[in-house]
C-alpha positions as CSV (number, residue, x, y, z in Angstrom):
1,X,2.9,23.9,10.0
2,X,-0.4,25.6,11.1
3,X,-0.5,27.3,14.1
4,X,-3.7,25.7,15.5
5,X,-1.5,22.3,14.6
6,X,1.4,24.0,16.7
7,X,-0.8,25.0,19.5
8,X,-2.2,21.5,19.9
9,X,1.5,20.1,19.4
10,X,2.1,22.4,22.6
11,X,-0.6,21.5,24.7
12,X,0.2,17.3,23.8
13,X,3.6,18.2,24.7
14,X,2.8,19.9,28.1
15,X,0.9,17.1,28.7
16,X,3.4,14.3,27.8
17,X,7.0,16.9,29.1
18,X,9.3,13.3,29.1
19,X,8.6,12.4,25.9
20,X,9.3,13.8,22.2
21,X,5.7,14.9,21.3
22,X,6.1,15.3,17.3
23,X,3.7,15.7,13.5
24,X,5.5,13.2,11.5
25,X,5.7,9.4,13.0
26,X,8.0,7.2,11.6
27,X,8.5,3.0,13.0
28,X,11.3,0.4,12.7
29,X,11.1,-2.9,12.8
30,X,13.6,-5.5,13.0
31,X,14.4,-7.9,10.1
32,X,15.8,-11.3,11.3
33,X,17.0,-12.5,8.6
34,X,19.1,-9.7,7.5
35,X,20.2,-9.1,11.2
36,X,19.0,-5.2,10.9
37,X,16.0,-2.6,11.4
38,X,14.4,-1.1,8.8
39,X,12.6,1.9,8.5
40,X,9.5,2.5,8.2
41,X,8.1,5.6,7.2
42,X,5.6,5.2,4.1
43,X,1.6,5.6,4.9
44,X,0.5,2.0,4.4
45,X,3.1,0.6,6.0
46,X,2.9,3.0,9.3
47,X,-0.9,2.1,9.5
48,X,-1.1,-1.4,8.7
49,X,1.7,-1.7,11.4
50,X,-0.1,-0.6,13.7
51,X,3.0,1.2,15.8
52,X,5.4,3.8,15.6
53,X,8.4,4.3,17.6
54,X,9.7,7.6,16.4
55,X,8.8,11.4,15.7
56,X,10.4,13.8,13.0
57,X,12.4,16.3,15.1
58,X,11.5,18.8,12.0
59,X,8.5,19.9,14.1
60,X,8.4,18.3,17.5
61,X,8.8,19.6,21.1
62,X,10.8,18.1,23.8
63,X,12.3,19.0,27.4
64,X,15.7,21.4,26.8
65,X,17.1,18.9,28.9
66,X,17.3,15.9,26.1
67,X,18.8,19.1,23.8
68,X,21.6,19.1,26.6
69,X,21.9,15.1,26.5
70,X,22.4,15.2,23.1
71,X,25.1,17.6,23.4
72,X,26.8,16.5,25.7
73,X,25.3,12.7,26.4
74,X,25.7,11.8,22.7
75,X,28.9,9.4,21.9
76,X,31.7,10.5,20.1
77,X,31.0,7.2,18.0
78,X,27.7,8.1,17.3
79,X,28.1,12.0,16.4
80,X,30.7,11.4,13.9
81,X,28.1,8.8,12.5
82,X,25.9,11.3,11.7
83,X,28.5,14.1,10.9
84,X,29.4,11.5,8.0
85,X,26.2,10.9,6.9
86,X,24.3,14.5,7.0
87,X,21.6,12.6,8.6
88,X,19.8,10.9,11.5
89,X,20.1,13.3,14.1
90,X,16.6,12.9,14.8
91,X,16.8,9.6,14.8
92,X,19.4,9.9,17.5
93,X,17.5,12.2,19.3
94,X,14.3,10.0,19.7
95,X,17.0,6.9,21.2
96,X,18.3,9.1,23.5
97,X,15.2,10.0,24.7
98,X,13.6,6.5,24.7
99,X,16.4,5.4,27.0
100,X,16.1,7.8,29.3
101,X,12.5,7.4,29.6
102,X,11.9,3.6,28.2
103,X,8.6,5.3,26.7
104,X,7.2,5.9,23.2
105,X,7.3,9.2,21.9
106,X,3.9,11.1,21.5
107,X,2.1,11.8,17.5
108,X,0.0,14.8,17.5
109,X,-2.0,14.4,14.0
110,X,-1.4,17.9,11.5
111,X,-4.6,18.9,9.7
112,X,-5.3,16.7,6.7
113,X,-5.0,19.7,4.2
114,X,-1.7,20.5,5.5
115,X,-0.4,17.1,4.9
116,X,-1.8,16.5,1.5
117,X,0.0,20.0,0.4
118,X,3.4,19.3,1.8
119,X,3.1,15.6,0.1
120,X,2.1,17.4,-3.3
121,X,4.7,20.3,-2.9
122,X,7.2,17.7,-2.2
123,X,6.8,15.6,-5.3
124,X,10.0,16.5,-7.6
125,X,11.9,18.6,-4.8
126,X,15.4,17.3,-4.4
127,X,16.3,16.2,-1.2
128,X,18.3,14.2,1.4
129,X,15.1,12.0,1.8
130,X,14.6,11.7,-2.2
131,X,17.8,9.1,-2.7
132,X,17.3,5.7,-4.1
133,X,18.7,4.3,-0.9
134,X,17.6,6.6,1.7
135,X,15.2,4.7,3.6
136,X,17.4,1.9,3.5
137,X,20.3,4.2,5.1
138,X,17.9,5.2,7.7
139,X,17.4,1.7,8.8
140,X,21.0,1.3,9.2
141,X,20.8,4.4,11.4
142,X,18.1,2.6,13.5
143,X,20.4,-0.4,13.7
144,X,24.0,1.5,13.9
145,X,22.9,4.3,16.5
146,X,21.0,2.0,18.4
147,X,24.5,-0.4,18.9
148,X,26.6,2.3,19.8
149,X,24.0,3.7,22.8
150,X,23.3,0.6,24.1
151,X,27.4,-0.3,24.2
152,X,28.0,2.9,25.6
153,X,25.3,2.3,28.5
154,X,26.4,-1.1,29.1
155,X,30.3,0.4,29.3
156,X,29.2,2.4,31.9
157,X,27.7,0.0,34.4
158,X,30.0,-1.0,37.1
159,X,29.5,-4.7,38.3
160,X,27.2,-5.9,35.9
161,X,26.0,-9.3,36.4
162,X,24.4,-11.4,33.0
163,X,20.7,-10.7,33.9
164,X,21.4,-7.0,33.7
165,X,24.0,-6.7,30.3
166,X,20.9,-9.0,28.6
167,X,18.2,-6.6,29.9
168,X,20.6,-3.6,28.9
169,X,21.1,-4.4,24.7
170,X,23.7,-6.9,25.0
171,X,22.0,-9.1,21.9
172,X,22.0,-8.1,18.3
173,X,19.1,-5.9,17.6
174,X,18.1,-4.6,20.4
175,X,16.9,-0.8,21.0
176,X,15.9,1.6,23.1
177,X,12.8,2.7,20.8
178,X,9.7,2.1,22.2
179,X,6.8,1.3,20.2
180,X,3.0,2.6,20.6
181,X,0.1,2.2,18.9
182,X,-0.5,4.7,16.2
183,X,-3.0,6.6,17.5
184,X,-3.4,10.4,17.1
185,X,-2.7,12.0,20.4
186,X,-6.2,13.6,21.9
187,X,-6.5,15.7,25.1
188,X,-8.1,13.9,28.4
């Protein structure tokens, strides 16, 4: 990553200090039919969607604080998940901090050179993200991470009433991402 890119990945960051401020947005989006999320993260599907609802923790900033709550906050459940897997610990990173903040993260746009490169140095590099399958696995993530927050936060609730277990993730589906436009992030 550039520095100029890092430096304005800073700045967005210190402007937005609750949220994961990240280069690389990623969305999900739930699929009815086939009672999961999938996830997206190709070009034309992030921009004719319209939204994202996640950031690449590979270069993103974020309060030390949601470093702590995934220490220590993260479910048993939910770490062994993605001990198993070798994967989606950004993925559980970004719910964490959507729930504790019910807000989208922020995307800070990386020079277009820099992108085109790492696309074209990518091509042919093995890889966790180079499987067959491993967009599909990460929208099991989405689906399987998001179950096991939500039923750890409803567990923890003392006297909850109906109103309050629906409005908590009590349905299939549900998730504590939060969607945004895709919009590059620009200062005020």
């Amino acid at each position: 990553m550039p520095c100029g890119a890092l430096d304005k990945g800073f700045e967005a960051w210190r402007a937005n200090r609750n949220v994961l401020v990240g280069f690389f947005p990623r969305a999900h989006k739930w699929l009815a039919p086939l009672c999961r999320h999938a996830y997206v993260w190709d070009d034309w599907s992030l921009r004719s969607g319209g939204e994202f609802s996640i950031v690449l923790t590979k270069a993103a900033f974020s309060k030390t604080q949601y470093l702590e709550l995934y220490k220590r906050g993260l479910p048993r459940e939910a770490r062994e998940y993605i001990d198993e897997r070798k994967n989606c610990e950004d993925v559980a990173m970004q719910l964490l901090t959507s729930a504790a903040t019910n807000a989208p993260p922020v995307y800070v746009a990386q020079p277009l050179w820099h992108y085109w490169r790492a696309k074209l140095e990518g091509i042919g590099v093995a890889g966790i993200s180079k499987g067959s399958n491993h967009h599909d696995l990460r929208g099991a993530c989405v689906t399987d991470l998001s179950r096991i927050l939500l039923e750890q936060a409803r567990d923890a609730e003392e006297n909850v009433d109906e109103t309050k277990i629906a409005s908590s993730g009590n349905r299939f589906g549900d998730t504590p991402l939060v969607a945004a436009p895709l919009r590059r992030w620009t200062p005020e």
